[in-house]
Wavefront OBJ file of the C-alpha trace (Angstrom):
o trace
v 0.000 0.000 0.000
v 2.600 2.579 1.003
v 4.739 1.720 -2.370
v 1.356 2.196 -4.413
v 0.922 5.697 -2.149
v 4.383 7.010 -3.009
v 3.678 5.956 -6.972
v 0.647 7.763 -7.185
v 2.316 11.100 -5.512
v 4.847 10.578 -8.274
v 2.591 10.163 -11.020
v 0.311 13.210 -9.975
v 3.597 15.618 -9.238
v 5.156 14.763 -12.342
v 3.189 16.794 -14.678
v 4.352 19.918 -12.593
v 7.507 18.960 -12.836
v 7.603 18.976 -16.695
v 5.724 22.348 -16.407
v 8.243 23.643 -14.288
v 11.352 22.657 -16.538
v 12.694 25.608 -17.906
v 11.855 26.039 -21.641
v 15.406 25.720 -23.799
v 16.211 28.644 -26.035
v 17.850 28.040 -29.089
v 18.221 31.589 -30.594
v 17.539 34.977 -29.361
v 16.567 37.905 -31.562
v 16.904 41.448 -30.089
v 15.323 44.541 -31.490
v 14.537 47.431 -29.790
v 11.682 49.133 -31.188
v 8.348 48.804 -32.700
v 5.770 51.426 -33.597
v 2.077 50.306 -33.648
v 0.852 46.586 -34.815
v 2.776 43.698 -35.624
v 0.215 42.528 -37.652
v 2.128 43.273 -40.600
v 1.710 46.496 -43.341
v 3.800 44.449 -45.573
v 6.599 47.468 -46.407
v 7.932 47.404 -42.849
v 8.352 51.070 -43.313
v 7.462 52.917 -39.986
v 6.539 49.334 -38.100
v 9.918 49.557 -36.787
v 12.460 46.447 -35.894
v 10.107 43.730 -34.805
v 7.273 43.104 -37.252
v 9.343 40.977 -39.733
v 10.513 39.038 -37.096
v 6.724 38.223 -35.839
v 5.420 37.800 -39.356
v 7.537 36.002 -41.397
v 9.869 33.605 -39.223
v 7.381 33.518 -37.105
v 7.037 33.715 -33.948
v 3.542 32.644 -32.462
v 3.653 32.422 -28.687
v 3.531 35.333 -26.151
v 5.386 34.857 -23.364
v 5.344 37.619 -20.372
v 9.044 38.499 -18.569
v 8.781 40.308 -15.807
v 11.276 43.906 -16.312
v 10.350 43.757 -20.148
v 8.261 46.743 -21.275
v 8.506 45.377 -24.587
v 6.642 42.739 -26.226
v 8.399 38.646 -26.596
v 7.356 35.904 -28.231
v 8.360 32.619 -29.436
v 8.740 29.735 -31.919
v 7.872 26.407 -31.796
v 11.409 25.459 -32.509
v 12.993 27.564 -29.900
v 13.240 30.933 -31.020
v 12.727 33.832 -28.726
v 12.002 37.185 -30.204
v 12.162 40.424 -27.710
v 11.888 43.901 -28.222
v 14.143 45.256 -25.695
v 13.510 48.964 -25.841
v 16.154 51.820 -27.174
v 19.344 53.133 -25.335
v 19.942 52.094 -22.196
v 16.674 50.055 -21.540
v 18.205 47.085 -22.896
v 20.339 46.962 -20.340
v 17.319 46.039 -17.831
v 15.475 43.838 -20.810
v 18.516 41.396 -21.431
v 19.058 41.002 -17.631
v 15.606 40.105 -17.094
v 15.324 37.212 -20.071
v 18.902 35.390 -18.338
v 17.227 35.762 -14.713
v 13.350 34.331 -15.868
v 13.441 30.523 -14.361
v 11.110 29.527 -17.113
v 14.073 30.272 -19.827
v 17.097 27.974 -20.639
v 19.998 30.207 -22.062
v 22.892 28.418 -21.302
v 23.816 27.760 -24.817
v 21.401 30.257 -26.511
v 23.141 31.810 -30.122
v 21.912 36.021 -29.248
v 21.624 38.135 -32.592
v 20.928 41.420 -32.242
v 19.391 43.026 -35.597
v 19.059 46.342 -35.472
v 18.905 49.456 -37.593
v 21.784 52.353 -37.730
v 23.403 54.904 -39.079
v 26.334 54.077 -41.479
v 29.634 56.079 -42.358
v 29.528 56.945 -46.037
v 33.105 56.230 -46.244
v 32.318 52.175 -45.765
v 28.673 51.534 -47.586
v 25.458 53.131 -48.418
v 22.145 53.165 -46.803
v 19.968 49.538 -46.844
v 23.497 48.119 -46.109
v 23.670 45.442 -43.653
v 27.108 44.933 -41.548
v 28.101 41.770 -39.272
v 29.772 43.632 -36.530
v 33.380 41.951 -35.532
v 34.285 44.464 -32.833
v 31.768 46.543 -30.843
v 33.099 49.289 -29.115
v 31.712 51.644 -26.052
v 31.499 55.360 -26.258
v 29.385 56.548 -23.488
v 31.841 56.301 -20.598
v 34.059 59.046 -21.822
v 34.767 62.840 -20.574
v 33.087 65.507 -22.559
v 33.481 69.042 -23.109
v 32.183 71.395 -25.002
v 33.871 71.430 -28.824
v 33.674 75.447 -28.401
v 35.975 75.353 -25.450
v 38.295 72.428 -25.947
v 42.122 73.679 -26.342
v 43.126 74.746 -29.988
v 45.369 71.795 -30.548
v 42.578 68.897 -30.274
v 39.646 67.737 -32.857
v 37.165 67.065 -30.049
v 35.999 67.148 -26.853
v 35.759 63.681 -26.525
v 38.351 61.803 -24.836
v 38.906 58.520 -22.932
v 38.431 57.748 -18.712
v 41.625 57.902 -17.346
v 43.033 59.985 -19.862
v 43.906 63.927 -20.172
v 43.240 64.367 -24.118
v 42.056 62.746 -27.113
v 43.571 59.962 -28.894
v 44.727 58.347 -25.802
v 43.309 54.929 -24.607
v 42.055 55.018 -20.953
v 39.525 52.806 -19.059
v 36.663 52.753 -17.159
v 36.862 49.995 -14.661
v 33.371 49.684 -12.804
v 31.396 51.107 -15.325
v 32.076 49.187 -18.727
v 34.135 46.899 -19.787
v 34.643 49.383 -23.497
v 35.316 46.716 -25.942
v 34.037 43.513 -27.607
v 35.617 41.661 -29.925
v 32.837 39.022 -31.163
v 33.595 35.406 -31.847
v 35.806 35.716 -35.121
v 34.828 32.224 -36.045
v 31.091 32.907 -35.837
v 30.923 36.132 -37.750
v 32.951 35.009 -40.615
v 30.530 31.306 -41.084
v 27.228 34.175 -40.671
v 28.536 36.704 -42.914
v 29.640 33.222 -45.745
v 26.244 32.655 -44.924
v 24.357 35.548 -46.064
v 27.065 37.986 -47.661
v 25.401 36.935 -51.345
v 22.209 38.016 -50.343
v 20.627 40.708 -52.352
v 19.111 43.418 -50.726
v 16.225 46.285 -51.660
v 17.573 48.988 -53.506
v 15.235 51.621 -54.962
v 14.924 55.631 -56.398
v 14.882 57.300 -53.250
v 17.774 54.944 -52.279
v 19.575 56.128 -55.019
v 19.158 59.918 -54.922
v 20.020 59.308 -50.885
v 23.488 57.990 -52.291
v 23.864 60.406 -55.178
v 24.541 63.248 -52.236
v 28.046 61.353 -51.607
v 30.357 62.269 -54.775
v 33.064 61.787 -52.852
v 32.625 58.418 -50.907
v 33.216 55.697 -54.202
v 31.544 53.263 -51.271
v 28.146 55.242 -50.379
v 27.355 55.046 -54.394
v 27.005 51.710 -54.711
v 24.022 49.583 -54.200
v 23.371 47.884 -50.745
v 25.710 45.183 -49.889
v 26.120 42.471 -46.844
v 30.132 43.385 -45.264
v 31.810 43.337 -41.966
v 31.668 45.898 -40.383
v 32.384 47.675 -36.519
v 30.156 49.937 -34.847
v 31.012 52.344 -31.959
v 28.255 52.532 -29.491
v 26.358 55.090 -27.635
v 23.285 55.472 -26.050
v 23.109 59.149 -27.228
v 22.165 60.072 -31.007
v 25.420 61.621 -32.681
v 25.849 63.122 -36.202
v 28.047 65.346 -38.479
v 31.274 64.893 -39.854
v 33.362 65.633 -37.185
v 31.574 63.358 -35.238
v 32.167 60.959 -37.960
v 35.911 61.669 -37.973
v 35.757 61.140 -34.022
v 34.075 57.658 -34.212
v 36.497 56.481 -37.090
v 39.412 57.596 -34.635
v 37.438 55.950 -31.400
v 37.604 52.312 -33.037
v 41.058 52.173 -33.849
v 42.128 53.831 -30.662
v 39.827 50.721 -28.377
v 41.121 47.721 -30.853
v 44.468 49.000 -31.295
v 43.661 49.751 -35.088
v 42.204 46.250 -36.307
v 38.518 47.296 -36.265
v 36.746 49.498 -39.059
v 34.167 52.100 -37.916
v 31.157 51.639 -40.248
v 27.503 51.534 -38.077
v 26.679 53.471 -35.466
v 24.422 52.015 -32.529
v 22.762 53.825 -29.130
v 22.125 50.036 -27.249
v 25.065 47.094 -27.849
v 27.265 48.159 -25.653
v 24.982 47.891 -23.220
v 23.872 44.356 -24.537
v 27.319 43.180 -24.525
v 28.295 44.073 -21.368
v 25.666 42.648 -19.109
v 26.021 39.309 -21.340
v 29.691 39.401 -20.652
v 28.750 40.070 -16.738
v 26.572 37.019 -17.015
v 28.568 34.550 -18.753
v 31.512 34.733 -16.319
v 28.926 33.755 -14.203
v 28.142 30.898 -16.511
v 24.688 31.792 -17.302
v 25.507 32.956 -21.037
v 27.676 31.937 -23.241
v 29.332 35.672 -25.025
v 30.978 33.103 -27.598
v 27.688 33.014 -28.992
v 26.881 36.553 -29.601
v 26.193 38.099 -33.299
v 25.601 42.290 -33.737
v 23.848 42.790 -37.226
v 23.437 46.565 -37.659
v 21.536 47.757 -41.259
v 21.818 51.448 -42.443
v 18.891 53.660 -41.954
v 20.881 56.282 -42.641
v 24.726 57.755 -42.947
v 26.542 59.605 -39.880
v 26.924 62.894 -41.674
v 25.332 64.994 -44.217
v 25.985 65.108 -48.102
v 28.867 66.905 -49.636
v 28.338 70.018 -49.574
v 25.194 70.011 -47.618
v 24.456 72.513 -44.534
v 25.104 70.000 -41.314
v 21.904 70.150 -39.165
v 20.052 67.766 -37.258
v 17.972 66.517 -40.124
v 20.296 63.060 -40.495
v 17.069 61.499 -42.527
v 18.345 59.891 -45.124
v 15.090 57.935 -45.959
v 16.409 54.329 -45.303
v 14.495 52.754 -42.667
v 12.120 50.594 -44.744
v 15.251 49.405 -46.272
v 17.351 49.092 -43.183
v 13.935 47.114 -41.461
v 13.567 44.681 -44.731
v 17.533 44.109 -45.266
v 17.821 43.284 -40.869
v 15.042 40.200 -41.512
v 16.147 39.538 -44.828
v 20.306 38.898 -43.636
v 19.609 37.821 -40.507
v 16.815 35.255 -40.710
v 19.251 32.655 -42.469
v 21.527 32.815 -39.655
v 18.731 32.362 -37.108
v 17.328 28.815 -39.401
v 20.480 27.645 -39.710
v 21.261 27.393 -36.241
v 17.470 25.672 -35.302
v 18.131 23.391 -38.068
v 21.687 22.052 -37.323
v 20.998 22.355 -33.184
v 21.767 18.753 -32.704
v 25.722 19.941 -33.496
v 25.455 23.609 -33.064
v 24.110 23.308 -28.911
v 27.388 21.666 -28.014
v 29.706 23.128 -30.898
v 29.701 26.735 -32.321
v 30.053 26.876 -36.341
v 33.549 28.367 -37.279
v 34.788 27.273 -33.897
v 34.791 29.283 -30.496
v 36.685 32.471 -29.964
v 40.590 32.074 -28.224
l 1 2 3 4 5 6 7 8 9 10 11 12 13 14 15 16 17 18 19 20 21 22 23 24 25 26 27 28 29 30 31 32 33 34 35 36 37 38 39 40 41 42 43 44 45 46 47 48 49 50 51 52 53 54 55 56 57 58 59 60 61 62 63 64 65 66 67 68 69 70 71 72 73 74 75 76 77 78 79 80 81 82 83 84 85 86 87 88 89 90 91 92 93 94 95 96 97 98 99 100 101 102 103 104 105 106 107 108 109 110 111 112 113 114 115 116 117 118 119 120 121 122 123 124 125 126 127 128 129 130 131 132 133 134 135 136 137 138 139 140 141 142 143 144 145 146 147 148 149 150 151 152 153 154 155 156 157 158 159 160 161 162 163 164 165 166 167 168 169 170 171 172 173 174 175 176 177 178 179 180 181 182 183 184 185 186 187 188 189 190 191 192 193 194 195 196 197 198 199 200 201 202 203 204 205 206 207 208 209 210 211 212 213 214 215 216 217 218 219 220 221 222 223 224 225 226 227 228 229 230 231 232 233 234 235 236 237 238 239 240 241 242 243 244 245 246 247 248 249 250 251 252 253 254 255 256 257 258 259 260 261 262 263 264 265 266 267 268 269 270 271 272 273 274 275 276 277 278 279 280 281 282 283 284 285 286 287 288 289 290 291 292 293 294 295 296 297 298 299 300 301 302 303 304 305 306 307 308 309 310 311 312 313 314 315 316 317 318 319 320 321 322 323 324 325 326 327 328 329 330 331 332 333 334 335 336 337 338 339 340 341 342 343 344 345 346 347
């Protein structure tokens, strides 16, 4: 009777014990914005990051995280879609997915695809860049460009240093620079780097403003390319010049400044907190940035704050369209790619 007592407990609990096993994520896509429904307008122009994501890979379930503003959902085959919020509310969003108890990210691939603005000097607008190095510039000193001393460019310069051009740090507050899994982001961008992407007339006349930049003429391409990150909107030429300088300065001249970005520095840091706690793996990290539009005005053109270089549709379409493959062929080869990364884990 008593061994027929202690089956039946058994039997009854173990339905709340499957319920209570946390659900294993296979991929996780970050955006950080979406403006009205998801249900889909078809263009993507004005829905903002998310909608293609919903629509066409898609992802069906709704799934509540506490600390998310933002809506998630996922797929059947274990992919978890978030919008995370802009500029520093990512921060929060990302720590709240690795602490839910109902979600398995120990070996979760995390893509972020996200719209930007691009330096003319690398590509043109609708562009889509795999990011190899992400660099932070938000814990810096500042002063005002009016009242800097007449021998620098900027009044930007480094914690722990007295003038531009010299690399501090900023212990406690960032850790300043990524370098993503070289491995990974050379077998995503083989993956997708022959993927055509929308070009159109107002694309074109967008690109026409560049004379001077042979690479903001041409028609939207898949590249690698670094991004320098800030949660503050930046733009202008000099700005430009001071983002080109920031990236070789942080990765002792190996990375390339080409996308700007206000939120994955923030992203990489608390994944990089959590995985040398174990709870994340960073190896497994991809930044896909696609131009909205470029960090400075035309030649020739009165610098403002306009910066609207009528790219977003394209930037929204080319995000889905590059990134999606990436995001398939991990779910589909997750019986090798769970225990081994594709092009090999980072030294």
């Amino acid at each position: 009777m008593r061994r027929a007592l202690i089956l039946l407990l058994l039997a009854l609990l173990s339905p709340v014990a499957a319920l209570a096993k946390p659900m294993v994520v296979k991929v996780v896509v970050l955006t950080t914005f979406e403006s009205g429904s998801s249900a889909g307008s078809g263009s993507g122009q004005g829905s903002g990051e998310f909608v293609f994501w919903a629509d066409r890979l898609p992802l069906t379930h709704k799934l509540k995280v506490p600390g998310i503003e933002g809506r998630v959902l996922y797929s059947d085959d274990g992919v978890l879609g978030v919008v995370t919020g802009m500029r520093a509310r990512p921060r929060e969003s990302v720590t709240a997915l690795i602490l839910d108890p109902e979600l398995d990210l120990s070996h979760a691939y995390w893509i972020v695809a996200g719209i930007a603005g691009i330096d003319p000097r690398v590509g043109s607008i609708g562009s889509a860049a795999w990011a190899r190095w992400v660099v932070d510039a938000d814990a810096i000193f500042e002063m005002d460009d009016r009242d800097i001393p007449k021998d620098w460019p900027y009044g930007l310069w480094s914690l722990g240093a007295d003038r531009p051009g010299v690399k501090g740090s900023a212990p406690g507050s960032s850790d300043m620079v990524w370098r993503l899994n070289p491995g990974l982001v050379d077998w995503a961008f083989r993956l997708t780097r022959d993927i055509p992407l929308t070009d159109s007339a107002a694309l074109q006349a967008a690109r026409a403003g560049f004379p001077s930049e042979p690479a903001a003429l041409k028609p939207p391409s898949v590249f690698l390319g670094d991004e320098v990150s800030t949660t503050r909107f930046w733009h202008g030429e000099r700005r430009t010049q001071w983002a080109r300088d920031w990236m070789k300065l942080w990765t002792g001249g190996d990375g390339a400044f080409a996308m700007t970005a206000c939120e994955d520095q923030g992203i990489l840091d608390v994944l990089g907190l959590f995985g040398r706690e174990g709870r994340v793996d960073p190896n497994r990290v991809l930044v896909l940035r696609t131009a909205s539009n470029y960090s400075r005005e035309g030649d020739g053109a009165e610098q403002g704050v306009k910066f609207a270089h009528g790219g977003a549709g394209a930037a929204f379409e080319a995000a889905y369209r590059v990134g999606s493959p990436v995001v398939k062929a991990l779910v589909a080869g997750w019986d090798r790619y769970a225990t081994s990364i594709p092009g090999g884990t980072a030294p």
